[in-house]
SELOGU-387049 format. One line per field, with one value per residue: residue number from 1; residue in three letters; x, y, z of N, C-alpha, C, O in turn. Coordinates in nm, 3 decimals. Atoms other than C-alpha are relative to their C-alpha. Layout:
<pts>
num = NUM, ...;
residu = Ala, ...;
n.x = X, ...;
n.y = Y, ...;
n.z = Z, ...;
ca.x = X, ...;
ca.y = Y, ...;
ca.z = Z, ...;
c.x = X, ...;
c.y = Y, ...;
c.z = Z, ...;
o.x = X, ...;
o.y = Y, ...;
o.z = Z, ...;
</pts>
This chain:
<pts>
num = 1, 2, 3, 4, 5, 6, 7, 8, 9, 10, 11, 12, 13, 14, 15, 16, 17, 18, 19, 20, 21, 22, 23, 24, 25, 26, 27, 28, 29, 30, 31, 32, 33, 34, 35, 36, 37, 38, 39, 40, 41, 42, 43, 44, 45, 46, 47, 48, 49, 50, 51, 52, 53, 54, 55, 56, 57, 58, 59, 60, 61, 62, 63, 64, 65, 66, 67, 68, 69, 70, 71, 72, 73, 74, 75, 76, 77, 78, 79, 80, 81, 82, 83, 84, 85, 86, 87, 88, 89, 90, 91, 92, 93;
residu = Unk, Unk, Unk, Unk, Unk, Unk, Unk, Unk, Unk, Unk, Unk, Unk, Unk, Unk, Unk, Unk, Unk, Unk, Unk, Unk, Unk, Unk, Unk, Unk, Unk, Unk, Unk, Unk, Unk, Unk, Unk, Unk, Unk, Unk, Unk, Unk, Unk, Unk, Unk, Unk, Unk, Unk, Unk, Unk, Unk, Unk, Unk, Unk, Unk, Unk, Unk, Unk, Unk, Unk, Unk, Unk, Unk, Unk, Unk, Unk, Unk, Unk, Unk, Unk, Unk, Unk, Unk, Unk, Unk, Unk, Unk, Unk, Unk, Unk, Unk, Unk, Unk, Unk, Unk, Unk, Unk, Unk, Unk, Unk, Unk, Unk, Unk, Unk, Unk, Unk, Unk, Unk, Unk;
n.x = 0.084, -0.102, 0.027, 0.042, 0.014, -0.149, -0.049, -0.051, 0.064, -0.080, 0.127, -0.098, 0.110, -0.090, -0.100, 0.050, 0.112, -0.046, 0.065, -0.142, -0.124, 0.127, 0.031, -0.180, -0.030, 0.091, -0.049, -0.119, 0.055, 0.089, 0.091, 0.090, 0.064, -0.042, -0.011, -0.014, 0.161, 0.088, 0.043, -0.140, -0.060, -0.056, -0.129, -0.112, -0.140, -0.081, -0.080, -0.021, 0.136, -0.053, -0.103, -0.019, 0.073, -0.055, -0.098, 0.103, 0.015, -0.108, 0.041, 0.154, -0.046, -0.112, 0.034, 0.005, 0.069, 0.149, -0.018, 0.032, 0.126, 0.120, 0.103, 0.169, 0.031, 0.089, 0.013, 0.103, 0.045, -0.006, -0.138, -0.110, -0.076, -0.056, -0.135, -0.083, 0.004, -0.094, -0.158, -0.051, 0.099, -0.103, 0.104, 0.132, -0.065;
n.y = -0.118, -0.083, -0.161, -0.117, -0.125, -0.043, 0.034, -0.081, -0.121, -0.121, -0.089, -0.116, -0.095, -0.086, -0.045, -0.110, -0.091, -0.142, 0.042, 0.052, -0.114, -0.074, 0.147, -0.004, -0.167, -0.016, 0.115, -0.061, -0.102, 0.058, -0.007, 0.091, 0.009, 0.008, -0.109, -0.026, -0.047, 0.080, 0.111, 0.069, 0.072, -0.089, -0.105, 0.079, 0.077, -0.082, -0.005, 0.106, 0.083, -0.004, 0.048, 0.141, 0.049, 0.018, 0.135, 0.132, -0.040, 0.083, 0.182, 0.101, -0.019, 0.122, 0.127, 0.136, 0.008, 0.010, 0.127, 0.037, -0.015, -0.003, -0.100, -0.050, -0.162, -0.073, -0.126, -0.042, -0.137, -0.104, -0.100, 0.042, 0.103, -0.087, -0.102, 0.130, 0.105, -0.058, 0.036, 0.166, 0.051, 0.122, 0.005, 0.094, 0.103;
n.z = 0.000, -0.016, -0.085, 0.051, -0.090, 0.008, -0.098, -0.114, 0.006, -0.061, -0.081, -0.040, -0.095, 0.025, -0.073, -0.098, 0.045, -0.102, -0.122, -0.053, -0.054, -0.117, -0.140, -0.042, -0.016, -0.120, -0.068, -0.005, -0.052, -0.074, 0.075, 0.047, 0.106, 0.125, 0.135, 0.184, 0.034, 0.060, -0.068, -0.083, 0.115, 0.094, -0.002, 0.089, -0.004, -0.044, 0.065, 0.007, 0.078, 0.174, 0.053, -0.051, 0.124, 0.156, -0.008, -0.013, 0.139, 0.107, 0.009, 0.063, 0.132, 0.047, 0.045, -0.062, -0.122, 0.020, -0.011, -0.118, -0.137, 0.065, -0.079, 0.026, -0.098, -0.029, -0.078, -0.081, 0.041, -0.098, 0.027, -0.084, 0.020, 0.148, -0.001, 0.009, 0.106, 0.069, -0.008, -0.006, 0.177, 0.081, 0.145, -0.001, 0.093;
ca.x = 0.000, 0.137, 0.192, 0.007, 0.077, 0.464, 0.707, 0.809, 0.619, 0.778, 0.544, 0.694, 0.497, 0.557, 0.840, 0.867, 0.547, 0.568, 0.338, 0.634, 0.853, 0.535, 0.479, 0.912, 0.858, 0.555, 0.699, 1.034, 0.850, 0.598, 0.326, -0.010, -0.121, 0.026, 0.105, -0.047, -0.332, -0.451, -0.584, -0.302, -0.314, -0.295, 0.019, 0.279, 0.619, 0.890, 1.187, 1.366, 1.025, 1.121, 1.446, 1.362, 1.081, 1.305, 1.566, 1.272, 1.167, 1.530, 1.530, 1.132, 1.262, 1.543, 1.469, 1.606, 1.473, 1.138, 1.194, 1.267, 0.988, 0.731, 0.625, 0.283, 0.181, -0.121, -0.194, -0.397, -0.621, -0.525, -0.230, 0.056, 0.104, 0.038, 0.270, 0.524, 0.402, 0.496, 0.880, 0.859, 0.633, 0.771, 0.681, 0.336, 0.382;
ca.y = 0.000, 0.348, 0.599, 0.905, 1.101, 1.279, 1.126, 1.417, 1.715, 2.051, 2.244, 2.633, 2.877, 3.210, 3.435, 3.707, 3.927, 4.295, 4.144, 3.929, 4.242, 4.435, 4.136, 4.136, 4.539, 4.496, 4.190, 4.409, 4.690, 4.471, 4.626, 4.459, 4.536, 4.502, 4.778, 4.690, 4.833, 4.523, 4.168, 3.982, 3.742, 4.036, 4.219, 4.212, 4.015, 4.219, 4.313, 3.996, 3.797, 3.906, 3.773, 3.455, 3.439, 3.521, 3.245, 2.965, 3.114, 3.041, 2.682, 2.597, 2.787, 2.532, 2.293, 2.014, 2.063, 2.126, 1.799, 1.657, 1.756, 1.732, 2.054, 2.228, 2.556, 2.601, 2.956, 3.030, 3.354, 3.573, 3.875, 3.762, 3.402, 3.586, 3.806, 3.494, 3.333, 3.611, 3.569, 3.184, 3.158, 2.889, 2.856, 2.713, 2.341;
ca.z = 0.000, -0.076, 0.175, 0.126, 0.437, 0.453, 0.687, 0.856, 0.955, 1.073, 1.318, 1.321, 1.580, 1.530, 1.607, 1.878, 1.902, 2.000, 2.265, 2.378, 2.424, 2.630, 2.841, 2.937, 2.958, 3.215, 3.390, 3.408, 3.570, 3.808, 3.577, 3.563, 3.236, 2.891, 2.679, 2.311, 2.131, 1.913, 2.068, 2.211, 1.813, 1.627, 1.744, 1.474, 1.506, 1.665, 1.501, 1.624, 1.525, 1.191, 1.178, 1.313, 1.031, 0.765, 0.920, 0.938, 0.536, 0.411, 0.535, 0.411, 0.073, 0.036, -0.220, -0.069, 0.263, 0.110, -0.088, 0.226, 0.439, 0.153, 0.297, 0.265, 0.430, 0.618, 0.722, 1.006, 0.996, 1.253, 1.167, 1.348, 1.189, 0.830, 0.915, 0.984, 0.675, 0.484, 0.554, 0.538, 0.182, -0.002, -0.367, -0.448, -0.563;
c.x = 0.089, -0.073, -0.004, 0.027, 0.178, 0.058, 0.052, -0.122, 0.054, -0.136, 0.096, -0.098, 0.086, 0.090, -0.038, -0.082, 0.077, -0.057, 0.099, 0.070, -0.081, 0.016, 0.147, -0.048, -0.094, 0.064, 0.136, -0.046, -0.125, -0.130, -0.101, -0.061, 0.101, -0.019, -0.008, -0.136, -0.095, -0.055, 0.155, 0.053, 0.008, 0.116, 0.056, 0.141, 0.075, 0.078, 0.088, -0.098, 0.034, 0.117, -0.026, -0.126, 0.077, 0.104, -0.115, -0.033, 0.131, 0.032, -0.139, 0.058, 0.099, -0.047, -0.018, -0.037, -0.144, -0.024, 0.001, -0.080, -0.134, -0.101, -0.111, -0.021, -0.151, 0.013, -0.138, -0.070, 0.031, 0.209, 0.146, 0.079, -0.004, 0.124, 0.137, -0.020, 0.067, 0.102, 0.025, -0.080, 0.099, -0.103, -0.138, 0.054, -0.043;
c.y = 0.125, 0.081, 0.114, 0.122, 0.039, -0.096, 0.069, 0.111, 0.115, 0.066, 0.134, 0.111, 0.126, 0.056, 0.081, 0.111, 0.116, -0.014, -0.039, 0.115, 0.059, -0.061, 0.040, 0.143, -0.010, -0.070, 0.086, 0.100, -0.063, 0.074, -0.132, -0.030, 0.019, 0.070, 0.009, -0.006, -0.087, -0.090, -0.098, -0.089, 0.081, 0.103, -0.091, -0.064, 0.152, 0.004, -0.174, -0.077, -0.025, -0.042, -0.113, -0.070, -0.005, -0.132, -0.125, 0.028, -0.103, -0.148, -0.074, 0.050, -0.076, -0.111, -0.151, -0.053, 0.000, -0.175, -0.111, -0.053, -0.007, 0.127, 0.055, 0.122, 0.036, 0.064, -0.031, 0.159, 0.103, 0.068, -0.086, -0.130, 0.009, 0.074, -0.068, -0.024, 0.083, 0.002, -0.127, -0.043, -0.051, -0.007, -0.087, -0.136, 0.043;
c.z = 0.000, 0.117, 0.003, 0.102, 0.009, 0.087, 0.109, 0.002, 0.120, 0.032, -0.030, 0.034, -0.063, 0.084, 0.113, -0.005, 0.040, 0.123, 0.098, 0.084, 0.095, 0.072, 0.058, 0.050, 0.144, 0.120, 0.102, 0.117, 0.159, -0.076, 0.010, -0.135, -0.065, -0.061, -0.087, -0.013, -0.070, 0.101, -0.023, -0.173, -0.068, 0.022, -0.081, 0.048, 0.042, -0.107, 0.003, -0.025, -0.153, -0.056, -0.024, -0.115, -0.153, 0.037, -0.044, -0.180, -0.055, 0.039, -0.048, -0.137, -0.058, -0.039, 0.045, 0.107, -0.013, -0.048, 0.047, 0.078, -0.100, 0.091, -0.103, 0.100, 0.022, 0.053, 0.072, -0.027, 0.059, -0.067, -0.005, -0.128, -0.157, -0.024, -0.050, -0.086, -0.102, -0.034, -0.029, -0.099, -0.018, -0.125, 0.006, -0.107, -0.149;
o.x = 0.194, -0.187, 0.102, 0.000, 0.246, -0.026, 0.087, -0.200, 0.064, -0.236, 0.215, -0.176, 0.196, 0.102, -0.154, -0.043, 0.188, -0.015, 0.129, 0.093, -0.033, 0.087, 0.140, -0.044, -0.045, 0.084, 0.149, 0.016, -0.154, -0.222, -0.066, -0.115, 0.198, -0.126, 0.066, -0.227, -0.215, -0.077, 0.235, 0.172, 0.089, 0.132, 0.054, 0.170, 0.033, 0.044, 0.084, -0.037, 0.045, 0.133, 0.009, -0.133, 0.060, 0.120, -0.091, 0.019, 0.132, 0.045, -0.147, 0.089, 0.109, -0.088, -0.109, -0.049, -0.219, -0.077, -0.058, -0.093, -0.241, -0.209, -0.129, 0.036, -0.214, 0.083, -0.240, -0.013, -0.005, 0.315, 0.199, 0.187, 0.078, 0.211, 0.200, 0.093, 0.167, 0.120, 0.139, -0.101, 0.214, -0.225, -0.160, 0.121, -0.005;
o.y = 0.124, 0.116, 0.176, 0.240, -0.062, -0.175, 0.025, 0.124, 0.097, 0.080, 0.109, 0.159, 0.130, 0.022, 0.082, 0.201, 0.124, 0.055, 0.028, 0.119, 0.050, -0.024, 0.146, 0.147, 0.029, -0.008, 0.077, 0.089, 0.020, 0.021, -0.250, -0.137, 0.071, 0.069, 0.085, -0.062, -0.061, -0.037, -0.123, -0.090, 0.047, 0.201, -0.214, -0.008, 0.263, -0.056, -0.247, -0.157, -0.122, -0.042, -0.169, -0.189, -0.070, -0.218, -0.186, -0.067, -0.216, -0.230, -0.195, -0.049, -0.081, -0.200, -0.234, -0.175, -0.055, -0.260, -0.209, -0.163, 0.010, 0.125, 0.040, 0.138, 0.105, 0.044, -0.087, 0.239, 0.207, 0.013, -0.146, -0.116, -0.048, 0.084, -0.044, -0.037, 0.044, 0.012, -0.159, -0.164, -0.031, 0.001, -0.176, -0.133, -0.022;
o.z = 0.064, 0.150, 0.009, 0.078, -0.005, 0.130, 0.218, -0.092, 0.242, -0.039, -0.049, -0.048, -0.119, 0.202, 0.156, -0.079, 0.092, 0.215, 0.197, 0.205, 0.207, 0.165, 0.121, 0.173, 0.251, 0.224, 0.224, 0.224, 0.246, -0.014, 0.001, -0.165, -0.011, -0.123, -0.150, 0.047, -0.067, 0.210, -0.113, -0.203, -0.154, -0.051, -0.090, 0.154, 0.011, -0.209, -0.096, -0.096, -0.228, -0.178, -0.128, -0.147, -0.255, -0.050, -0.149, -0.239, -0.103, -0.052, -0.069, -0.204, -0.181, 0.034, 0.046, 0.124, 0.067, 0.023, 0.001, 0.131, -0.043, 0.150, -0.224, 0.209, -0.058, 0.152, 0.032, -0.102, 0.004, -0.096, -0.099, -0.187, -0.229, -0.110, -0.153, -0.132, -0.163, -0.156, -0.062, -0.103, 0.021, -0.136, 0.088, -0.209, -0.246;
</pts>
């Protein structure tokens, strides 16, 4: 029988929110509340967020790692892990 399902599958959450950095900033401060104006899934990726999406990108963009991983890209709906997907698109098969 063939096997239709991949053998591997790469999970990749996203990177660091600006939420992230608030949260540390409040935490830092004994602050109770969190300093960002969207809903906690729609703050965008930090600056480091964004690296760490374009790092995770150039390894799913690598042929042979795609090859590999028989990857596939589902997006979720909410900002944030668009955001991420953005940096880590990989061609459409």
């Amino acid at each position: 029988m063939e096997q239709k399902w991949p053998q591997q599958i790469w999970l990749v959450r996203h990177g660091q929110s600006a939420g992230n950095v608030a949260r540390d900033a409040a935490t830092a401060a004994n602050e109770f509340l969190i300093d960002i104006a969207e809903r906690d899934v729609d703050v965008p990726l930090s600056e480091l967020g964004t690296r760490q999406a374009d790092a995770t990108g150039a390894v799913v963009r690598d042929p042979a790692a795609r090859a590999a991983a028989q990857c596939r890209a589902v997006l979720p709906l909410p900002a944030r892990p668009r955001h991420r997907a953005s940096h880590t698109a990989m061609p459409r098969p």
